[in-house]
C-alpha positions in Angstrom: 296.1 184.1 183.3 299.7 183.1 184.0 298.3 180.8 186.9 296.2 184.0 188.4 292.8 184.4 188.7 292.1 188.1 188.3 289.0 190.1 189.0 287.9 193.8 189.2 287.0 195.0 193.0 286.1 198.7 194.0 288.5 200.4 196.2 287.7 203.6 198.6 289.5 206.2 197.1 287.7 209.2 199.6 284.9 209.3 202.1 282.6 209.1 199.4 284.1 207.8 196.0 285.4 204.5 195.3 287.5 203.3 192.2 287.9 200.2 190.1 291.2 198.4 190.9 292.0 194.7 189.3 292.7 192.2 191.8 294.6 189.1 191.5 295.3 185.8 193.4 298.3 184.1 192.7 297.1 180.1 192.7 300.8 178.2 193.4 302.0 180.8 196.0 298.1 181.8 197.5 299.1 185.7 197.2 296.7 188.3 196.9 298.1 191.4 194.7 296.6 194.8 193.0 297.1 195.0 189.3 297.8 198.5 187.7 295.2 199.3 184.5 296.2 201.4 182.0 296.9 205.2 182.7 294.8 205.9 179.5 292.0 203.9 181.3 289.2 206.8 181.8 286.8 204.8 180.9 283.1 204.8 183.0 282.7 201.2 182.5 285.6 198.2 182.3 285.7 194.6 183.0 288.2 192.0 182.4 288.6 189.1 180.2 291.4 187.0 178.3 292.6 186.8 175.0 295.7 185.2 173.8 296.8 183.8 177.2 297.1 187.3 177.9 294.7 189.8 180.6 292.5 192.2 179.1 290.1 195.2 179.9 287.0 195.9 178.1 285.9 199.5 178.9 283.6 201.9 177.2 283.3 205.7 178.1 279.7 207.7 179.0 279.3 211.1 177.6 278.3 212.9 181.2 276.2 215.2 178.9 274.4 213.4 176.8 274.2 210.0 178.3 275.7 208.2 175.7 279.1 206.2 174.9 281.7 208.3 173.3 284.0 205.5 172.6 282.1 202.1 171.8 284.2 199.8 173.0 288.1 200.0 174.1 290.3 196.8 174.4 293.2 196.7 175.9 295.8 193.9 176.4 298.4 193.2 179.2 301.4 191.6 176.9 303.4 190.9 180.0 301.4 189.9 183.0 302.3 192.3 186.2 303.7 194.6 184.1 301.7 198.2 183.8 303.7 199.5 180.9 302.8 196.5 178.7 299.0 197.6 178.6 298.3 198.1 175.2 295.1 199.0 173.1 294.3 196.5 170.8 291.0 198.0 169.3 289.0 200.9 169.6 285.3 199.8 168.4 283.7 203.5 167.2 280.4 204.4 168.3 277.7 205.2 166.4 275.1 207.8 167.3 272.0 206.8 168.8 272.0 202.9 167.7 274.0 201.1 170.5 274.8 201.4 173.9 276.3 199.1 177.0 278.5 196.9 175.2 279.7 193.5 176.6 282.5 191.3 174.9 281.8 187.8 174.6 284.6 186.8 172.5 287.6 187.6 170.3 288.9 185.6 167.9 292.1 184.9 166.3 291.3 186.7 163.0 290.7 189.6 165.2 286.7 189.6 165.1 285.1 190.7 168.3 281.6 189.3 169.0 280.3 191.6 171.4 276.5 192.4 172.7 274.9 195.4 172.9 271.6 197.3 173.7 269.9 198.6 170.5 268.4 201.9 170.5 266.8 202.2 167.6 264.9 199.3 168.3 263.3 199.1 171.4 266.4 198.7 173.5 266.1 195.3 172.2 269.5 193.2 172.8 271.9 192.3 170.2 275.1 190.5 169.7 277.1 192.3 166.8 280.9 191.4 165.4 283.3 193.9 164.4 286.2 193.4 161.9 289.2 195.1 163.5 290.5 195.1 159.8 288.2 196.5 157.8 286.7 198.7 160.8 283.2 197.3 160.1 280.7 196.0 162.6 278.0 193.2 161.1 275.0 192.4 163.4 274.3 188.4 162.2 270.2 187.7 162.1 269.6 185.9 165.5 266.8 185.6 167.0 265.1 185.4 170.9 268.5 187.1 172.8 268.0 187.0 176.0 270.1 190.0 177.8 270.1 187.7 180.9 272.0 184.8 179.2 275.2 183.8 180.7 277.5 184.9 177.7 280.6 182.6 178.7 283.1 181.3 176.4 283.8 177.4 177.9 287.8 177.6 178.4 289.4 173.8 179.3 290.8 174.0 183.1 291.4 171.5 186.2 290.1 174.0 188.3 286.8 172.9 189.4 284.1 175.9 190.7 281.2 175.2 192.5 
């Protein structure tokens, strides 16, 4: 993003907690930085991503009672890179009870349609990829067969950076 490369590292916070921080390495001047998240971030479970040309989070919340995901799925949007007051939520993907859990976003696109994964509890625990439609509120899950939760879900972005 913004020639950074950004990732999510856990930070010591007491002798026997540690807390998710979002790191980021500046590429042209080789600086390390912390990025703030969102103060509304109280999420159990977040990870970053890109839409836009812009940083997101994708975090979902875990009922400590029951288990379960209050809030589906959460995505938020940096509009203005390095700046913690431009963090805005972009959708808020509502749970439903007892049919999905551990969601992972694989893409958004520019209709606003979020293709995201998800472990089906109704059946089996079986892995799914579903899409939600940010605005009609609905969520589809397309007839696909032989998901493998393992597969690398990675959408291909053009870049001169080579990885090994």
């Amino acid at each position: 993003v913004g020639g950074t490369v950004n990732w999510v590292a856990y930070e010591k916070v007491s002798n026997s907690s540690y807390g998710r921080v979002i790191v980021s390495l500046d590429l042209k001047t080789e600086l390390y930085g912390k990025l703030s998240h969102p103060d509304d971030l109280e999420k159990d479970y977040w990870d970053l991503g890109m839409f836009r040309d812009c940083l997101c989070i994708f975090a979902s919340a875990l009922n400590q009672n029951t288990r379960r995901y209050n809030t589906f799925l959460d995505i938020w949007i940096m509009k203005e890179y390095g700046i913690k007051e431009s963090w805005t939520k972009l959708y808020n993907v509502p749970y439903v009870e007892n049919q999905y859990t551990s969601p992972k976003t694989v893409y958004i696109s520019d209709d606003d349609q979020v293709l995201f994964g998800f472990y089906d509890l109704i059946n089996n625990n079986q892995y799914q990829l579903a899409v939600y439609n940010s605005k009609n509120g609905n969520v589809k899950i397309p007839k696909i067969q032989y998901i493998d939760s393992k597969m690398n879900r990675k959408v291909y972005v053009e870049s001169l950076i080579s990885l090994p």
